[in-house]
LOZAMI-24534 format. One record per residue: z, y, x of N, C-alpha, C in turn; residue in one letter. Coordinates in nm, 2 decimals. Atoms other than C-alpha are relative to their C-alpha. Layout:
BEGIN
    n_c3    n_c2    n_c1   ca_c3   ca_c2   ca_c1    c_c3    c_c2    c_c1  residuo
       Z       Y       X       Z       Y       X       Z       Y       X        a
...
END
This chain:
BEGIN
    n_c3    n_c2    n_c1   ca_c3   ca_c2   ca_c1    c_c3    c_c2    c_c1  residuo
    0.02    0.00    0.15   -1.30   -0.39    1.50    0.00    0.15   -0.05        x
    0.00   -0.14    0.09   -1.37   -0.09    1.24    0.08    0.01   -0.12        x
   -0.10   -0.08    0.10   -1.09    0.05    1.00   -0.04    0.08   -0.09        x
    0.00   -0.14    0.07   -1.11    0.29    0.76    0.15   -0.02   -0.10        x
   -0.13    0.01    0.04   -0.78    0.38    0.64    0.01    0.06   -0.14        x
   -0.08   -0.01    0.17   -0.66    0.39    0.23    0.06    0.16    0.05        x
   -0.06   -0.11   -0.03   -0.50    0.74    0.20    0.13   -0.05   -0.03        x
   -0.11    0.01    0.01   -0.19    0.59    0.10    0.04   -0.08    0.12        x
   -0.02    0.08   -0.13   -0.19    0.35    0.46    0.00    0.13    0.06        x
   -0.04   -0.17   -0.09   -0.23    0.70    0.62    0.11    0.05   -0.04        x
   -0.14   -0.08    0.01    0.06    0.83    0.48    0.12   -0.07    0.05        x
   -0.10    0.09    0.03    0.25    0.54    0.49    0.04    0.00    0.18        x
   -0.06    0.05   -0.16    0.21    0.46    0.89    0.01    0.18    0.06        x
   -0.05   -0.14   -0.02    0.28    0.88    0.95    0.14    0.01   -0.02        x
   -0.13    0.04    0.05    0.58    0.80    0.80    0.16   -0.09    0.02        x
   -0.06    0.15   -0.02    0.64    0.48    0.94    0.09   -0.04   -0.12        x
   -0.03    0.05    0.17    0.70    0.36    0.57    0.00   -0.11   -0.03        x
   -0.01    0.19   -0.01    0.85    0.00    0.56   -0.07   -0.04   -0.09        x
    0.07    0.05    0.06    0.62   -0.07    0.30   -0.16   -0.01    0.06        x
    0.11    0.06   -0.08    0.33   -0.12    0.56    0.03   -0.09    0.09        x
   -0.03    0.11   -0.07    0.35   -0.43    0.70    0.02    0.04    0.14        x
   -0.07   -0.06   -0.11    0.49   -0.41    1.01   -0.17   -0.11    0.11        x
    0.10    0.05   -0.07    0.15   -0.62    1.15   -0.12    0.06    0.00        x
    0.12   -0.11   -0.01   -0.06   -0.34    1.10   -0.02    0.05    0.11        x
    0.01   -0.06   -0.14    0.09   -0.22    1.42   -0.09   -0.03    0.07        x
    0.08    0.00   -0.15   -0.16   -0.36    1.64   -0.10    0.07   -0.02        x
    0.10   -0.07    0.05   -0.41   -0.24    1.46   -0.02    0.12   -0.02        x
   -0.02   -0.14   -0.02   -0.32    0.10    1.43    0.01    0.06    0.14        x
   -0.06   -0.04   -0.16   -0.12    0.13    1.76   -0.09   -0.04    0.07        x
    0.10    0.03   -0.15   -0.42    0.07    1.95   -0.15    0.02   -0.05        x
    0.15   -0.10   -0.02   -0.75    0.31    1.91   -0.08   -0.06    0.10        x
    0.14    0.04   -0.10   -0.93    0.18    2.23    0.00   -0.14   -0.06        x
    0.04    0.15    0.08   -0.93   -0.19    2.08   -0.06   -0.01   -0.12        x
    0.02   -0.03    0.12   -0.95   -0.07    1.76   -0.07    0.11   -0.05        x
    0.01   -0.11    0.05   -1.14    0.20    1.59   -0.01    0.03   -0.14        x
   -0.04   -0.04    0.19   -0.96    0.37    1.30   -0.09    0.13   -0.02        x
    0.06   -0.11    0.09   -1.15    0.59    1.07    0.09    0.07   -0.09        x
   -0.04   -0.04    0.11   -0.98    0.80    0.86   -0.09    0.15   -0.07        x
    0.12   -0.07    0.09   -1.22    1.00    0.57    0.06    0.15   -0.04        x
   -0.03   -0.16    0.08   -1.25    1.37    0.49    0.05   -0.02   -0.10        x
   -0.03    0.05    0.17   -1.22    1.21    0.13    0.19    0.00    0.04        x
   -0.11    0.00    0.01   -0.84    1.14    0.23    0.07    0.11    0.03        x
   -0.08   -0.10   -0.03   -0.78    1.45    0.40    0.01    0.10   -0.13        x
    0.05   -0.03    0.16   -0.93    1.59    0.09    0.10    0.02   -0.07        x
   -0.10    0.04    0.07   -0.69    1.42   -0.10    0.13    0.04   -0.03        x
   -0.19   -0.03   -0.10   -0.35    1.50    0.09   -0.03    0.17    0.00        x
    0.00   -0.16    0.02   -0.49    1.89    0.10    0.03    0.04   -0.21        x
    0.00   -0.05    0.15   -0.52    1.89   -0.31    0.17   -0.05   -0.04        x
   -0.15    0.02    0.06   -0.18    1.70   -0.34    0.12    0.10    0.06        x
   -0.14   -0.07   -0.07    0.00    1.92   -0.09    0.01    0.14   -0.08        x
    0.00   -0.14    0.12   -0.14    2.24   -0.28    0.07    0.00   -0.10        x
    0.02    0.00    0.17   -0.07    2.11   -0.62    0.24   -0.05    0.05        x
   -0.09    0.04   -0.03    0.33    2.04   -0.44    0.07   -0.13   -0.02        x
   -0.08    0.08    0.02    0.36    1.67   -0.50   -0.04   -0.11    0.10        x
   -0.02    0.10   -0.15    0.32    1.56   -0.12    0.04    0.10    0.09        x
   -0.02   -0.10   -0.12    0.48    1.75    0.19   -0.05   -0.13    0.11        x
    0.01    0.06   -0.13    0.37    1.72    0.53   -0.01    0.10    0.12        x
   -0.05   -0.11   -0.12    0.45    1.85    0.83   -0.10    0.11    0.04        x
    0.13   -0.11   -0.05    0.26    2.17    0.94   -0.08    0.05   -0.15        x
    0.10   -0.07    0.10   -0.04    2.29    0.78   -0.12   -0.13   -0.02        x
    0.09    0.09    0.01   -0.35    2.01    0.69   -0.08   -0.01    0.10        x
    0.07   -0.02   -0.20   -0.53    2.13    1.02    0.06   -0.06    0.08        x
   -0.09    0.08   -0.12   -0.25    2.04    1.21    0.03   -0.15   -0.01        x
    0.00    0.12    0.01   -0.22    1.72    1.04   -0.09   -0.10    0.00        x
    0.13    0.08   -0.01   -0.59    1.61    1.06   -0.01   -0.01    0.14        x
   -0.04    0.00   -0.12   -0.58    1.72    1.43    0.12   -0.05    0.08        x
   -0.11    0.10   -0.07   -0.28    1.52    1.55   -0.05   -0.12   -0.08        x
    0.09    0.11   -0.05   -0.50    1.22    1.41   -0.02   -0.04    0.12        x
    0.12    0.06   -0.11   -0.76    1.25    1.64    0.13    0.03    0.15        x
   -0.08   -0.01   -0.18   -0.52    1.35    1.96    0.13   -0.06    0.00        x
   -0.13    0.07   -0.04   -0.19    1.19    1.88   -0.04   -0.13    0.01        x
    0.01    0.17    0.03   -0.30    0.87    1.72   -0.16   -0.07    0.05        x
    0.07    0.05   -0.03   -0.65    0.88    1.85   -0.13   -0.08   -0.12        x
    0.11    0.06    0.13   -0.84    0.81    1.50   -0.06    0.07   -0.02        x
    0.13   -0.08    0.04   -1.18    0.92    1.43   -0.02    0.09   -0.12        x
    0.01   -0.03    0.14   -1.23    1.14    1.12   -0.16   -0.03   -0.03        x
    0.21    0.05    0.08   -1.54    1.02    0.90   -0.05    0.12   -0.06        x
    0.06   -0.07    0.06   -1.72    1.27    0.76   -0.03   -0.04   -0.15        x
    0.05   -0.01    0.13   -1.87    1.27    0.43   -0.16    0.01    0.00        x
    0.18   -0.04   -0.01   -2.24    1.20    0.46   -0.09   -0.07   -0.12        x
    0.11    0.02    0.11   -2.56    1.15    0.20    0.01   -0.17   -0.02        x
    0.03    0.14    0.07   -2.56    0.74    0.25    0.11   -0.07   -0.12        x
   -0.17   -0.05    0.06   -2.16    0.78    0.12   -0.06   -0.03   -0.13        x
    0.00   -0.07    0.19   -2.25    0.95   -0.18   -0.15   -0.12   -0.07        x
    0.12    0.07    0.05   -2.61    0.71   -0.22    0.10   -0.12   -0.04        x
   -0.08    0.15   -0.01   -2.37    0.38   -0.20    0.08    0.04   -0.12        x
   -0.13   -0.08    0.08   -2.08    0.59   -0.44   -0.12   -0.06   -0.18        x
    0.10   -0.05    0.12   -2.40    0.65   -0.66   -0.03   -0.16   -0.10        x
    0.02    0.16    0.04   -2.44    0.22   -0.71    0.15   -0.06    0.00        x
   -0.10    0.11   -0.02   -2.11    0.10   -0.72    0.10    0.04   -0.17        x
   -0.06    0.05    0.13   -1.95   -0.04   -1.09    0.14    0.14   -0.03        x
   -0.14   -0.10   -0.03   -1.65    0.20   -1.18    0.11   -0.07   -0.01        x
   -0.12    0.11    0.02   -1.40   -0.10   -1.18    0.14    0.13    0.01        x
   -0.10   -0.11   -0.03   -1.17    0.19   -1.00    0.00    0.14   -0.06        x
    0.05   -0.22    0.07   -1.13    0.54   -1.19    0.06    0.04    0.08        x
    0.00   -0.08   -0.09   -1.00    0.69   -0.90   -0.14    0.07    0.08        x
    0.14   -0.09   -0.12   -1.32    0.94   -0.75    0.04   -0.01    0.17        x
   -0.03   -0.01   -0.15   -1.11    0.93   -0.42   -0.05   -0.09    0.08        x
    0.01    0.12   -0.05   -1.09    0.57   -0.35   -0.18   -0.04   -0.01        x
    0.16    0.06    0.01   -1.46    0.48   -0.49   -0.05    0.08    0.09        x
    0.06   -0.09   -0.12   -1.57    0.75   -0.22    0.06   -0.07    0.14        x
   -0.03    0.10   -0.09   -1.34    0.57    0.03   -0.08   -0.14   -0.01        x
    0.04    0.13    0.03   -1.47    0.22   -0.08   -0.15    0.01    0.05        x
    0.13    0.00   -0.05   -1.83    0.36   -0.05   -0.03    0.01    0.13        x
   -0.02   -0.04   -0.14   -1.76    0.49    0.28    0.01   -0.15    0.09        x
   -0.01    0.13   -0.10   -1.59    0.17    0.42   -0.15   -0.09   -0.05        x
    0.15    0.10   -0.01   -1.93   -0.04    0.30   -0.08    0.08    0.06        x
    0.10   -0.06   -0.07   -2.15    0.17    0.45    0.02    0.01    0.14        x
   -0.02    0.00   -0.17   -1.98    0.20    0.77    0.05   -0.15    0.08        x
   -0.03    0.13    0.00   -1.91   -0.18    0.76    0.12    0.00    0.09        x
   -0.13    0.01   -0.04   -1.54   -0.12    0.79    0.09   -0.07   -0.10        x
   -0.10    0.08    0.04   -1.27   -0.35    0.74    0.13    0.16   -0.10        x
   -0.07   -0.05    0.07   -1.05   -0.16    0.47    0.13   -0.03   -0.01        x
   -0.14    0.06   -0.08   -0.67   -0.12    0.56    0.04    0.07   -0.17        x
   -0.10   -0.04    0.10   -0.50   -0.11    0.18    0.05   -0.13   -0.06        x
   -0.06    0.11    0.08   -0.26   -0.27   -0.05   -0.07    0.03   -0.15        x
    0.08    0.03    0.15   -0.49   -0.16   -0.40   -0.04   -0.09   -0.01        x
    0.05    0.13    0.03   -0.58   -0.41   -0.54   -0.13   -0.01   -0.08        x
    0.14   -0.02    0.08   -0.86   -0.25   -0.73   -0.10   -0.04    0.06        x
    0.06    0.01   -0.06   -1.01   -0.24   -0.43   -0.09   -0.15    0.00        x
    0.07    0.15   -0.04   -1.07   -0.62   -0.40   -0.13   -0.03   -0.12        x
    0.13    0.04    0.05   -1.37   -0.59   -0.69   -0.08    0.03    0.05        x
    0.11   -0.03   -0.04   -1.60   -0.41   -0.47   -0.01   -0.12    0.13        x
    0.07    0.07   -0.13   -1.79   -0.60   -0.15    0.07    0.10    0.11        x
   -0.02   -0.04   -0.13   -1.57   -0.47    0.09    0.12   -0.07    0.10        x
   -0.11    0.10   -0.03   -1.35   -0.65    0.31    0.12    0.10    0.05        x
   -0.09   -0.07   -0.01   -1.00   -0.56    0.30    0.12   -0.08    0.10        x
   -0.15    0.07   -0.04   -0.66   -0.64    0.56    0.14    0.07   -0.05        x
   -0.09    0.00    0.08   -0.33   -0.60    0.45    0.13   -0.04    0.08        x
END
C-alpha cells in the first residue's frame, strides 16, 4: 500500500507520541511492505515552524528529512505541477494551504492518507487512522 503522511502523524511517530494509535505500527514500521510518502509540503511546514520557534527537532531540517529516507526508509514526495493542478480544483472546506497541498498530493498519487483531521474527510481521499 501507498501512505502519505499528515505532518502532524510525522511528528507524532518521530516522537513516538501516544496519541498515534499504536496500529499504525505496521504501517509505518515496515517500508518494504509499505510505502510511506512523506511531502516537501510537510517538511516545508516543520522548517517554517522550527524557524518561527514553536517546534524543536533534533538537528538541523536536513538531518531530519535525511534520517526519513535512511532510518525509517520513507520516500520524500516532491512537489510537482499535477499537485498544484489538483490544489487548483479542490473546494476550500480546509483553510490550511499546507494540508490542501498535502490532500492534493495524496489524490493524485492515489495514497491512503495517514491523519486524525477531520477536515480532511470532505475531500475524495481515503484516509486510515
Amino acid at each position: 500500500m501507498r501512505y502519505l503522511l499528515d505532518t502532524h502523524t510525522l511528528l507524532w511517530w518521530r516522537k513516538d507520541d501516544r496519541r498515534l494509535p499504536h496500529r499504525l505500527d505496521k504501517i509505518l514500521g515496515d517500508p518494504i511492505k509499505n510505502e510511506v510518502l512523506v511531502s516537501m509540503v510537510s517538511l516545508w511546514e516543520i522548517t517554517i515552524k522550527h524557524a518561527l520557534g514553536k517546534l524543536k527537532i533534533d538537528g538541523s531540517v536536513g538531518e531530519f528529512a535525511e534520517s526519513l529516507r535512511a532510518v525509517q526508509g520513507f520516500q520524500i514526495l516532491p512537489v510537482e505541477v499535477p499537485h498544484l493542478s489538483r490544489l487548483a480544483t479542490l473546494p476550500a472546506h480546509h483553510g490550511d494551504p499546507f494540508d490542501r497541498l498535502l490532500i492534493a498530493q495524496a489524490i493524485e498519487e492515489r495514497a491512503t492518507a495517514i491523519t486524525n483531521d477531520r477536515n480532511w474527510k470532505m475531500y475524495p481521499v481515503k484516509i486510515r487512522w
